[in-house]
C-alpha positions as CSV (number, residue, x, y, z in Angstrom):
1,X,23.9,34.0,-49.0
2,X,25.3,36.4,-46.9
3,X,27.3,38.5,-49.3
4,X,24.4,38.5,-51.4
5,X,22.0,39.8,-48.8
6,X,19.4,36.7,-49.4
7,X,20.2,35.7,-45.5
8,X,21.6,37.9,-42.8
9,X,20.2,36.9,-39.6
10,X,23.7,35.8,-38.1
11,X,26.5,33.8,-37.6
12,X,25.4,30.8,-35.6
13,X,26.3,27.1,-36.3
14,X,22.1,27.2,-36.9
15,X,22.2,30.6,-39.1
16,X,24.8,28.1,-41.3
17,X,23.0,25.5,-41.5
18,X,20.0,27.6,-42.3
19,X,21.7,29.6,-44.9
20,X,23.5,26.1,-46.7
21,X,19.6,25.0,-46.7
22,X,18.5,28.0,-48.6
23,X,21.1,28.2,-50.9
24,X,20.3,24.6,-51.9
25,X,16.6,25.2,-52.5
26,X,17.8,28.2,-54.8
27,X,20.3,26.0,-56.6
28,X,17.5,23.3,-56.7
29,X,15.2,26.0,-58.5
30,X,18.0,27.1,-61.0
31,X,18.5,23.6,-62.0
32,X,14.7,23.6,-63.7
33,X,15.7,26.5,-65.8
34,X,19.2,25.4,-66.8
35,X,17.9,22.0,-68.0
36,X,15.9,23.5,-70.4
37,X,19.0,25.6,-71.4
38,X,20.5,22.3,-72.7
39,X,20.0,21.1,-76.4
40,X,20.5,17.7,-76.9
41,X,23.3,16.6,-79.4
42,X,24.6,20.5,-79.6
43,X,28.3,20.7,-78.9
44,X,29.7,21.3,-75.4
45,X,32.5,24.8,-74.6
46,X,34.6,21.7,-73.4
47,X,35.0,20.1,-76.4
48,X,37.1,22.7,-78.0
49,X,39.9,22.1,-75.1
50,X,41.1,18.9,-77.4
51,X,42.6,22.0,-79.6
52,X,44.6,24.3,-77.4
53,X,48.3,24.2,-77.5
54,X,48.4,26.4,-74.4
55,X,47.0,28.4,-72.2
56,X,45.8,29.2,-68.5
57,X,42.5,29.1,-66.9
58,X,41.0,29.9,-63.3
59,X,37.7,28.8,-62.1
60,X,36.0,30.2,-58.9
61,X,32.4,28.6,-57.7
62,X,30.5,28.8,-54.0
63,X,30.6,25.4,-53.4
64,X,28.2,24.3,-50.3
65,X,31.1,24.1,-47.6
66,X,32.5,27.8,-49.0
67,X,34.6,29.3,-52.3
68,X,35.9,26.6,-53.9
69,X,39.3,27.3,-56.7
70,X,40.9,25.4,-59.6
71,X,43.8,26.6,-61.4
72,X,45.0,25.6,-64.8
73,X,48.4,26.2,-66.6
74,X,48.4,24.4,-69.9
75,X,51.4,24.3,-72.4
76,X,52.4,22.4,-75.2
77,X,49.9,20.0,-75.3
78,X,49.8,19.0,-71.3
79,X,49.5,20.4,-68.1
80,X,52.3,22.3,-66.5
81,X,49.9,23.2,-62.8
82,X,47.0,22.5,-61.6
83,X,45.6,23.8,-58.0
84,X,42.6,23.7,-56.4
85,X,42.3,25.4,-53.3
86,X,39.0,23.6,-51.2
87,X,36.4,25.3,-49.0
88,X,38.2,23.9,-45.8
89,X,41.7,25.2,-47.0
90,X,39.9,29.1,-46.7
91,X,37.7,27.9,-43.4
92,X,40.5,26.0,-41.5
93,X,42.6,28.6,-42.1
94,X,45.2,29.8,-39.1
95,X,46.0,33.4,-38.2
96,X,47.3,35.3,-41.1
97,X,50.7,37.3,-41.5
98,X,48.7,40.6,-41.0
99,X,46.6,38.8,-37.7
100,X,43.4,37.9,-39.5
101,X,41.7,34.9,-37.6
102,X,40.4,32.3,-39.9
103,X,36.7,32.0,-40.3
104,X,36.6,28.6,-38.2
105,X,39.3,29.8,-35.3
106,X,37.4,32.8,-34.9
107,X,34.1,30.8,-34.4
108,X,36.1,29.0,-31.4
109,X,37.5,32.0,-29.7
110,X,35.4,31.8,-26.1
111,X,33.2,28.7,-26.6
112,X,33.0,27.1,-22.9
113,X,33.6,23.5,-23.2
114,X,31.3,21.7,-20.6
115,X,33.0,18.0,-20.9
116,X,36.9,18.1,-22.3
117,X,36.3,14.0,-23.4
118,X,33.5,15.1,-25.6
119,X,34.1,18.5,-26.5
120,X,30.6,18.8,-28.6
121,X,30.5,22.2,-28.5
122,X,33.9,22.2,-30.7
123,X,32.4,19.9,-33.1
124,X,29.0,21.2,-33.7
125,X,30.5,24.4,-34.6
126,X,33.6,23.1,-36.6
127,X,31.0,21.2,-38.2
128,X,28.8,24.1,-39.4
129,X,31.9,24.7,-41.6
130,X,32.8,21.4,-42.7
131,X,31.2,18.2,-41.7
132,X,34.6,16.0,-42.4
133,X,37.3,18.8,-40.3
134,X,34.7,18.0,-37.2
135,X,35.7,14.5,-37.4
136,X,39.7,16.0,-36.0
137,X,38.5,18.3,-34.0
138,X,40.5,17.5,-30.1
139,X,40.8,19.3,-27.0
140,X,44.4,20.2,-25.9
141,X,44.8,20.8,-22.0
142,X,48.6,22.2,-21.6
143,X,48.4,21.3,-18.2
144,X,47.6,17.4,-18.8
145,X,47.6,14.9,-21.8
């Protein structure tokens, strides 16, 4: 939503939430027009896969937690690799070799945490990104347990 200029107001865990919202109503709307799109009993693209000896295929989709990637490498009649690389593999992401934060570690960097045992404010926003990663997000003292 933000790429495509449809919601820019921010960054937030809300602005998120907000923009995942939206997106779904747009999807939601698409989905009336693509049903019509279907003609009952007409073959599928899929179907022709049965034939192919070989070959190699990439395909790239916004899911709702981020971009979402599945690789394909096909040869002799079975598959030599297959890939997918999840939303939360881009999110979760550490520094980079060139010293680009990941999208979620960048969200962290200066968020006060009022109550170490509970660190909500960790959660809510790791949870913006993907609602299972909140689920291991823990606070790390180096002076204590």
């Amino acid at each position: 939503m933000w790429i495509n200029g449809e919601y820019r107001k921010g960054i937030s865990v809300m602005d998120r939430h907000i923009a995942r919202m939206l997106e779904s109503k747009k999807i939601a709307q698409a989905l009336s027009v693509w049903i019509d799109q279907v003609i009952p009993g007409t073959v599928d693209y899929a179907s022709s896969l049965h034939t192919l000896v070989s070959g190699e295929g990439i395909g790239l989709t916004e899911a709702p937690r981020g971009a979402l990637l599945h690789y394909i490498k096909y040869s002799n009649g079975s598959i030599d690799n297959y890939q997918i690389i999840t939303p939360t593999c881009w999110n979760a992401s550490p520094t980079d070799a060139k010293g680009v934060l990941g999208p979620i570690e960048k969200a962290l960097i200066g968020v006060e945490v009022k109550d170490a045992n509970n660190p909500i404010e960790l959660i809510r926003i790791v949870h913006s990104f993907d609602p299972c990663t909140a689920c291991a997000v823990h606070v790390i003292n180096p002076t204590k347990k």
